[in-house]
C-alpha distance (Angstrom), angle and dihedral (degrees) to the residues before:
residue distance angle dihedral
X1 . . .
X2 3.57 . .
X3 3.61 124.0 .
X4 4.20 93.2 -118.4
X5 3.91 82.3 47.6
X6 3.53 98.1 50.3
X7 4.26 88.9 40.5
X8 4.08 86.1 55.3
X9 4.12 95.3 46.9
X10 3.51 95.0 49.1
X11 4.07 94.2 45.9
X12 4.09 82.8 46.8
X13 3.63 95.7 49.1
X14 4.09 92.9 44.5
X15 3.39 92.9 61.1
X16 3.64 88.5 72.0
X17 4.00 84.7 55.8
X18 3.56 91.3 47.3
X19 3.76 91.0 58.2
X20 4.36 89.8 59.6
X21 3.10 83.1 55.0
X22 3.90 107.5 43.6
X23 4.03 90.3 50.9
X24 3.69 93.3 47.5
X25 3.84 86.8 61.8
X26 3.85 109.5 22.4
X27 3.68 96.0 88.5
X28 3.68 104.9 41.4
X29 4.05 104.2 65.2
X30 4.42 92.2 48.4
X31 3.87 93.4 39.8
X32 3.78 77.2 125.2
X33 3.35 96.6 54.0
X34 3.83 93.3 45.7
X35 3.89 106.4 46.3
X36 3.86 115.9 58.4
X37 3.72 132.1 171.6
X38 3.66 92.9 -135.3
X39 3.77 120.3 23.8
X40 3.75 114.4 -136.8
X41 3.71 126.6 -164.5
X42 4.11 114.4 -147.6
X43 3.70 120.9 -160.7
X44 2.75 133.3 -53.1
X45 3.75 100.7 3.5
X46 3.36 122.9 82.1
X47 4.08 89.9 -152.6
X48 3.54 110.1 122.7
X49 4.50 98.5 -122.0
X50 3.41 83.7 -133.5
X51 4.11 143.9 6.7
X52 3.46 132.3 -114.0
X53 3.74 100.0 -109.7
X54 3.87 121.4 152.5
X55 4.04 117.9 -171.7
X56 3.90 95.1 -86.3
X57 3.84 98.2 52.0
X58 4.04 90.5 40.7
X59 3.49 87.2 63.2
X60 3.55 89.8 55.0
X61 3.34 90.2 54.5
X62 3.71 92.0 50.0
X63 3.98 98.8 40.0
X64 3.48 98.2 46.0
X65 4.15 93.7 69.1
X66 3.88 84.0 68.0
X67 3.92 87.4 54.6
X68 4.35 92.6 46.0
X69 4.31 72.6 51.1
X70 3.33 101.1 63.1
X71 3.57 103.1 34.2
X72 3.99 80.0 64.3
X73 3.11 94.5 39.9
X74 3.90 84.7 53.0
X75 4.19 96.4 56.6
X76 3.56 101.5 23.8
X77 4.00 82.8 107.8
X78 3.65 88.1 51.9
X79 4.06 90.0 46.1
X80 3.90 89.6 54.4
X81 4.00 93.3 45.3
X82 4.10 82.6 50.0
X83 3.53 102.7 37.7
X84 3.59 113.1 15.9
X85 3.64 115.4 -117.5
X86 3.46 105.0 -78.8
X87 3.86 86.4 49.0
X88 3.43 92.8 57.2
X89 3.90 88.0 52.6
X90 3.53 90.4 57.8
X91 3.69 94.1 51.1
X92 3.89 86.3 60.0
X93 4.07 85.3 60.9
X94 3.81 91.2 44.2
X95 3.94 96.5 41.3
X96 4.30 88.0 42.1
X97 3.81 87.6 55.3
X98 3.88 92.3 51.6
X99 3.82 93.8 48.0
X100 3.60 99.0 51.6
X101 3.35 91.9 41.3
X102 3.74 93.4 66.3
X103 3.77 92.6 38.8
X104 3.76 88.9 45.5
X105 4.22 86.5 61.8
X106 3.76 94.1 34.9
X107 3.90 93.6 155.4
X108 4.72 84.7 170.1
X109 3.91 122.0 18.2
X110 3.85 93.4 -107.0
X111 3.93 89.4 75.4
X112 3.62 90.6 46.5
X113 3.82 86.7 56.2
X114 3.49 91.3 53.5
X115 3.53 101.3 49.8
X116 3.63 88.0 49.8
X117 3.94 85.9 53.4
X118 3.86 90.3 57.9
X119 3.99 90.4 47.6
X120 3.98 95.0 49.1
X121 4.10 83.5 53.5
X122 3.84 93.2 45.2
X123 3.65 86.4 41.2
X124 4.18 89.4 50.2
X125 3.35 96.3 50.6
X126 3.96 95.4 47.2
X127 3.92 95.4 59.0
X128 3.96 94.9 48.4
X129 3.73 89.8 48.5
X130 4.14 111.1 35.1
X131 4.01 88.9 63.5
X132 3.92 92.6 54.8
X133 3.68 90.7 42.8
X134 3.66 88.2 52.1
X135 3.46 94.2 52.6
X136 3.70 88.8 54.4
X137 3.69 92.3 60.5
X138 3.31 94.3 47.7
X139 3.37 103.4 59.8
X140 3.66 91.5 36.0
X141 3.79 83.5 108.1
X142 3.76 142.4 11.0
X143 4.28 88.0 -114.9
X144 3.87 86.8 47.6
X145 3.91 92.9 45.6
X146 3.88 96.3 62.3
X147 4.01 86.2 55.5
X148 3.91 88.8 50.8
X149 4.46 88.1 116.8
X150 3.34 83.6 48.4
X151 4.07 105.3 49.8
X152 3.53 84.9 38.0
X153 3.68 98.7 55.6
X154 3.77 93.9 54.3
X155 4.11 88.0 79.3
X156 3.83 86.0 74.7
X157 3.57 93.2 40.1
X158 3.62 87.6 58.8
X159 3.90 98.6 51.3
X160 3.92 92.6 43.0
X161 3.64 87.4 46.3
X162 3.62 84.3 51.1
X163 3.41 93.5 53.6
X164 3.37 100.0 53.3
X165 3.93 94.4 43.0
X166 3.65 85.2 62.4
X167 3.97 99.0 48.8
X168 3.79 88.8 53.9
X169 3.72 92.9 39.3
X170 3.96 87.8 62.6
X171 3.87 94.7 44.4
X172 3.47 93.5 45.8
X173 3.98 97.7 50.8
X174 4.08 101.3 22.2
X175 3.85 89.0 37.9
X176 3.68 130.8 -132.0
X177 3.82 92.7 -44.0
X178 4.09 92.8 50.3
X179 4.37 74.7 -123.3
X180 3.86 110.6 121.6
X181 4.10 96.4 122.4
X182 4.05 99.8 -120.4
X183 3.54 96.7 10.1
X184 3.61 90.6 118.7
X185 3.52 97.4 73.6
X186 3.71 88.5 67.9
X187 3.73 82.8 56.8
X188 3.90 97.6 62.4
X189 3.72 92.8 32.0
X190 4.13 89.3 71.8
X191 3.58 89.0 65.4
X192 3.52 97.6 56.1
X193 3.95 96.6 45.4
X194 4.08 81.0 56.0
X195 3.59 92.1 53.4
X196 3.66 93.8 42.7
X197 4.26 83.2 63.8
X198 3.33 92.5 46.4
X199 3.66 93.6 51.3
X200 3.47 92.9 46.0
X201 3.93 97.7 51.1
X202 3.83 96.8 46.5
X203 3.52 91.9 105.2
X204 3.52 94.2 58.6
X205 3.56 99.8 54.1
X206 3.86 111.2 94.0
X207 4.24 102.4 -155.1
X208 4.10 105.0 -151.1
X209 3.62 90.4 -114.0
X210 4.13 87.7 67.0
X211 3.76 93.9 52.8
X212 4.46 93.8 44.1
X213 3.26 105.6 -125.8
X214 3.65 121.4 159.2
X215 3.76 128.7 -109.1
X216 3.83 131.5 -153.7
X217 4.09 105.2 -149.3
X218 3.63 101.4 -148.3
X219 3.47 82.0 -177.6
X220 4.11 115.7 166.5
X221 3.74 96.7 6.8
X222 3.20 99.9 135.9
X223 3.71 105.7 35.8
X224 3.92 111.4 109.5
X225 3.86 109.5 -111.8
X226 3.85 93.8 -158.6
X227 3.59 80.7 81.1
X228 4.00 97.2 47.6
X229 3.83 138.7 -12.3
X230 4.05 104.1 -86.6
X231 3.49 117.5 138.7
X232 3.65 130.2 165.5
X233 3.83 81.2 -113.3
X234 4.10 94.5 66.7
X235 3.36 92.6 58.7
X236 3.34 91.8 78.1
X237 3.54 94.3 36.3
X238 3.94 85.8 73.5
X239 3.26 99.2 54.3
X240 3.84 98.7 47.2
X241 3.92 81.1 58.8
X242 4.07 88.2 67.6
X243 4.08 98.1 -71.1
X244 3.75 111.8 120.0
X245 3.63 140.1 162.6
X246 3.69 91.0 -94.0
X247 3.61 89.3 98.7
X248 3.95 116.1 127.4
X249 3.70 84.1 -123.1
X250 4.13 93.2 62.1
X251 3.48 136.9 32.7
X252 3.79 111.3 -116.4
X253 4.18 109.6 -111.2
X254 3.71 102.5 -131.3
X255 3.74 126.9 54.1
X256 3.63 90.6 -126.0
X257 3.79 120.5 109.2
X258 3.80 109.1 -95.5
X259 4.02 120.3 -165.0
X260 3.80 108.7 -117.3
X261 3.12 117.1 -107.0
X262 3.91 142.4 -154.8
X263 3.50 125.2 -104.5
X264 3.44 125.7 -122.0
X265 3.57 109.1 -102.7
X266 4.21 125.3 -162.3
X267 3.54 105.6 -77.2
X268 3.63 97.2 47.3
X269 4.03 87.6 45.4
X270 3.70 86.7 56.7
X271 3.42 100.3 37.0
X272 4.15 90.2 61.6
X273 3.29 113.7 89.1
X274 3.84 92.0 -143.5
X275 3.89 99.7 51.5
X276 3.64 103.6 36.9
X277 4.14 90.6 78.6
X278 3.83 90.8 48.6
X279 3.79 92.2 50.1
X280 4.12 98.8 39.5
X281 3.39 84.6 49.8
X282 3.86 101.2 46.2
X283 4.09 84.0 52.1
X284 3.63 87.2 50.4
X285 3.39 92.8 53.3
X286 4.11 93.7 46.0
X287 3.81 82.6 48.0
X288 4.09 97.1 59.8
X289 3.62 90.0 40.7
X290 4.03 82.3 76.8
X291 3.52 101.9 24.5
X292 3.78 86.8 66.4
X293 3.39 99.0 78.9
X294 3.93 100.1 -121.8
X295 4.41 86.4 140.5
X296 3.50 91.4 41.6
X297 4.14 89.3 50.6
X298 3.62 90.5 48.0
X299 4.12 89.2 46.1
X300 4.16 84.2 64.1
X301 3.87 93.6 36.0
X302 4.24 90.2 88.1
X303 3.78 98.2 47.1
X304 4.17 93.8 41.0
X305 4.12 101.0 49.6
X306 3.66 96.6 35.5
X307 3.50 96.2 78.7
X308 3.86 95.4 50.8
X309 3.89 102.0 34.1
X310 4.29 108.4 72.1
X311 4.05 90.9 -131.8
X312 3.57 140.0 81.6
X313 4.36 130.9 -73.6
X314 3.67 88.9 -111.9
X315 4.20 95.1 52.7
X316 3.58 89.5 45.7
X317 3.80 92.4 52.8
X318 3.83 88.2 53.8
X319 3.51 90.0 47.7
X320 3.90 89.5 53.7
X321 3.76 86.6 55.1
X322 3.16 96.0 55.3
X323 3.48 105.7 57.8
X324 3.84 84.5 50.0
X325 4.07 76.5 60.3
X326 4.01 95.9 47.4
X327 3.68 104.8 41.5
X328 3.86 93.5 51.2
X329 3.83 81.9 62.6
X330 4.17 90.0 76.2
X331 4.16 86.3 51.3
X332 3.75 90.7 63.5
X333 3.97 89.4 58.2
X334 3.24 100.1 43.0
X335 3.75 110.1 42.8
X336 3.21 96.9 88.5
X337 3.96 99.6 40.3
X338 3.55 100.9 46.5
X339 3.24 102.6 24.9
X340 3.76 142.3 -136.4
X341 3.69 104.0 -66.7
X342 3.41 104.7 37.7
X343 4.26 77.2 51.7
X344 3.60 92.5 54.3
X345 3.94 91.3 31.8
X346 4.31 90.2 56.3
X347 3.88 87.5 36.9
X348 4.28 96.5 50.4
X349 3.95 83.5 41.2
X350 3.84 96.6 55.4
X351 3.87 94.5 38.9
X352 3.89 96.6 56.5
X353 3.91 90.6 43.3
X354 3.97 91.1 53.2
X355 3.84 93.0 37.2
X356 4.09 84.9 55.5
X357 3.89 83.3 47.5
X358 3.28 96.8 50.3
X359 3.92 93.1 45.6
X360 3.76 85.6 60.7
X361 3.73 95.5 50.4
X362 3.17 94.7 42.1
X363 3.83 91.2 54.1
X364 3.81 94.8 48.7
X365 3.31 111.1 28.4
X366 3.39 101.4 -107.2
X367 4.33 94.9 152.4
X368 4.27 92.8 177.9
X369 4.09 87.1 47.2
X370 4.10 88.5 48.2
X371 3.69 94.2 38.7
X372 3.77 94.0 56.8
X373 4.05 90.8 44.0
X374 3.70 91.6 57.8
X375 3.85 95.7 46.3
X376 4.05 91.1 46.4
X377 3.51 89.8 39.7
X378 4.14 95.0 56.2
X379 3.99 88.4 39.3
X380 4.07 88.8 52.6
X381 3.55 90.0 51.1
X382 3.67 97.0 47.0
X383 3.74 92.6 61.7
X384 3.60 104.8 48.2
X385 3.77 118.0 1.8
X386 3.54 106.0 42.2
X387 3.97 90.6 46.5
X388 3.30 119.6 39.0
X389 4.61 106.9 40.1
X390 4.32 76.1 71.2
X391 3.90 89.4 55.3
X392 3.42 93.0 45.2
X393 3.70 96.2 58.5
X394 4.00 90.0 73.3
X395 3.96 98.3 35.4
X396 3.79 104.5 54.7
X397 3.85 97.8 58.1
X398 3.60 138.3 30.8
X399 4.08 122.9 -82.5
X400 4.19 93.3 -101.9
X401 4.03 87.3 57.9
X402 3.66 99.4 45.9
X403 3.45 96.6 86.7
X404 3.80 98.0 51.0
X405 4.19 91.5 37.1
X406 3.53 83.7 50.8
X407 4.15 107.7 45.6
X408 3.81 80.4 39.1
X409 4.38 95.1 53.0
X410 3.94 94.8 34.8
X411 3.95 94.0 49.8
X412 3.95 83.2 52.1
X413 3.62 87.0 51.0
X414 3.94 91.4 52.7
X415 3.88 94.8 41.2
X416 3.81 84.0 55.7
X417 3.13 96.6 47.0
X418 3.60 94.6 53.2
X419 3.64 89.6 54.6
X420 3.67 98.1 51.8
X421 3.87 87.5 54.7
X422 4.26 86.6 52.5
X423 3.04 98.7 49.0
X424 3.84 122.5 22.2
X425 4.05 94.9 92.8
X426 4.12 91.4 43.3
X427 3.73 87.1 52.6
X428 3.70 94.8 39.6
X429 4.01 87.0 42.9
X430 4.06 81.9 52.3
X431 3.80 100.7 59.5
X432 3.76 96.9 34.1
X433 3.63 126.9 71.2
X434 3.70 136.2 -150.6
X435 3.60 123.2 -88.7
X436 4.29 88.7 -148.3
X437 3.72 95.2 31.8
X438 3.89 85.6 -160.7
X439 3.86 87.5 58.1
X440 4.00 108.2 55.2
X441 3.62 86.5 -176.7
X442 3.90 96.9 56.9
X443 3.95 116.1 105.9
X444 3.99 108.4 -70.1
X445 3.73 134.9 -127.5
X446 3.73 127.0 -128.1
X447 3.53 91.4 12.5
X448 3.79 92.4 151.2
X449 3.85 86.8 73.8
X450 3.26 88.7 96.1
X451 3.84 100.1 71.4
X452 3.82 85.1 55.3
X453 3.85 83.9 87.6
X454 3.24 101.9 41.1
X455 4.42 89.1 57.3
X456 3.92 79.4 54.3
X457 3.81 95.5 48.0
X458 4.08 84.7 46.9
X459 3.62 88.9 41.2
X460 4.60 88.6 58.9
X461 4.21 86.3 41.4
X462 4.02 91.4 58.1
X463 3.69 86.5 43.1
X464 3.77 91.5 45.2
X465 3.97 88.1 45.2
X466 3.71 92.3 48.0
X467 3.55 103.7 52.9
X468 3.29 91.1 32.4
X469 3.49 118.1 55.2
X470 4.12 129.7 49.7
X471 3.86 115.9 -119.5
X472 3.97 105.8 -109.7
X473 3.96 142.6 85.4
């Protein structure tokens, strides 16, 4: 594959990482904009400006994207074994366009639901299968192969990028109070016009499966084998037991005609002595991306910097997003010089440290002390954390369990996710206490408790990472 090839399959397949990253955002800067007490209907639409959303049913709206995500998270495998991966990509584009098409002309909050269904399944789907894919072009060719950090990386490029696309989409077209009434549909409707390109180059894009090329799965090289038996020598192992390259997800390596073969689907995976450490631990690793408490930083990001930066909530917010954008910059370089655990080593180490920080602010009101936590915090993340779990997914195991490893690892990462949503403000509301204890709604003490256990969550991921994972690209 040739380098301009390879630079137009991974921008093509991104898009479908941009999209996770666009929906997670695109509602939360023109909430204004969305939610009215009274709907009004200007001429001559018949779209209501805004919908009749009160707290409870917004975060409907909001929660159930994470459901769409696991449900595609939950058949991606089946997609690929349908499809092919690059198929399955394109059915991202397709089933994007259809979801924010019906969210786009929402006329009553139930259709807005549903379209955001649709976009949590598109968005499922994209994050188990843009990693593989990645892979794919990476080792497309020996030049491409010694990039493979870097190629890899550009997944979470794509989802902070879509992030921050959305933050600025909202203040640029609901203003800098996210309050032009009907605004937001201009919001959503950027995601479909994407999706509309994407649909409409398909074609063009030439996966390296189509044009044969061979592909060396380093597979599980750098997973520790004190802690189970994989060795660069069962890789092979598997596919002499029927598992060849003829999986839609590689190319096979001879020009010979190879019998299709099956992929490897869970229970085999964790039946085999020699994958079922790579894949527990890839989950694991999906599972502490969450559990760290990046969402629940950026949910006290707003509140923290507004008092010390002379702007408003919703520019600080994008401002927050794009640092998320910057800092995963440095994690393109250095992938493949460092490493990925001493990434995810230096990453884990600065999150606890600034989550501790940020406790202590937090708890006494020290706003310069939490400001600089969140900001280092989000930056540590961006380098290690967010990044590298996705590679992982399609280096630990061999190409005919990737799918399975990595619907199994990314619907952890939704369920977890979800959780972190439920619960963060119970828990939080559990280790604080009222500053009027005959008000439970007054301002709280010691609410920085709460990142306590999120240092000793970080604390078991750079143990896990450490004994885990081999030093080495």
């Amino acid at each position: 594959m040739s380098d301009r090839t390879a630079v137009l399959s991974v921008i093509w397949a991104c898009v479908s990482s941009w999209y996770y990253g666009y929906h997670l955002s695109e509602l939360n800067f023109p909430v204004n904009s969305l939610t009215c007490i009274t709907p009004a209907y200007p001429p001559p639409s018949r779209l209501p400006l805004c919908l009749d959303l009160d707290s409870t049913r917004y975060s409907i709206v909001t929660a159930v994207f994470t459901v769409g995500g696991l449900v595609g998270s939950l058949i991606s495998s089946w997609v690929v074994e349908k499809e092919g991966i690059k198929g399955g990509i394109s059915w991202t584009g397709y089933l994007n366009l259809v979801g924010v098409l019906g969210m786009g002309i929402a006329p009553h909050w139930l259709l807005l639901v549903l379209g955001r269904f649709i976009v949590g399944v598109s968005s499922g789907i994209a994050i188990c299968l843009v990693p593989p894919y990645l892979s794919m072009v990476a080792k497309s060719s020996p030049e491409l192969a010694s990039k493979s950090g870097q190629i890899g990386t550009m997944n979470q490029l794509a989802i902070v990028l879509g992030i921050c696309s959305a933050q600025i989409s909202g203040l640029l077209l609901t203003g800098e109070k996210g309050d032009i009434p009907g605004s937001w549909r201009y919001v959503v409707a950027i995601s479909g016009i994407v999706a509309a390109v994407q649909i409409a180059t398909a074609s063009q894009i030439v996966a390296p499966n189509e044009k044969g090329t061979s592909s060396s799965d380093t597979s599980a090289t750098i997973f520790d084998e004190r802690d189970a038996d994989v060795e660069e020598g069962d890789l092979p192992r598997v596919r002499e037991e029927g598992v060849d390259e003829a999986s839609p997800l590689l190319s096979t390596s001879t020009p010979t005609p190879a019998k299709p073969t099956e992929q490897l689907n869970l229970h085999s995976i964790l039946g085999n002595p020699s994958l079922r450490g790579p894949a527990i631990l890839v989950a694991a690793f999906m599972a502490i991306q969450q559990l760290s408490g990046v969402n629940a930083v950026m949910f006290y990001s707003t509140p923290v910097l507004r008092p010390l930066l002379p702007t408003s909530a919703g520019v600080v917010g994008v401002g927050i997003t794009v640092v998320n954008a910057i800092m995963t910059l440095p994690a393109i370089f250095l992938m493949d010089r460092l490493g990925r655990k001493t990434l995810l080593l230096t990453s884990i180490a600065g999150m606890g440290i600034t989550s501790t920080l940020l406790a202590v602010g937090l708890n006494g009101g020290h706003q310069t002390l939490s400001a600089f936590s969140i900001i280092t915090f989000i930056a540590s993340f961006s380098i290690g954390l967010g990044p590298v779990p996705f590679l992982l997914v399609s280096e630990l195991v061999p190409s005919p369990a990737i799918p399975a490893v990595s619907s199994l690892s990314l619907s952890i990462n939704w369920i977890t996710n979800f959780f972190i949503a439920i619960l963060f403000l119970p828990l939080r509301d559990f280790l604080s206490t009222p500053v009027d204890p005959r008000d439970p709604q007054s301002d709280r003490r010691g609410e920085g408790r709460v990142f306590y256990v999120f240092t000793g969550i970080l604390v078991v991921g750079g143990l896990l990472v450490w004994r885990g994972l081999r030093p080495g690209k």
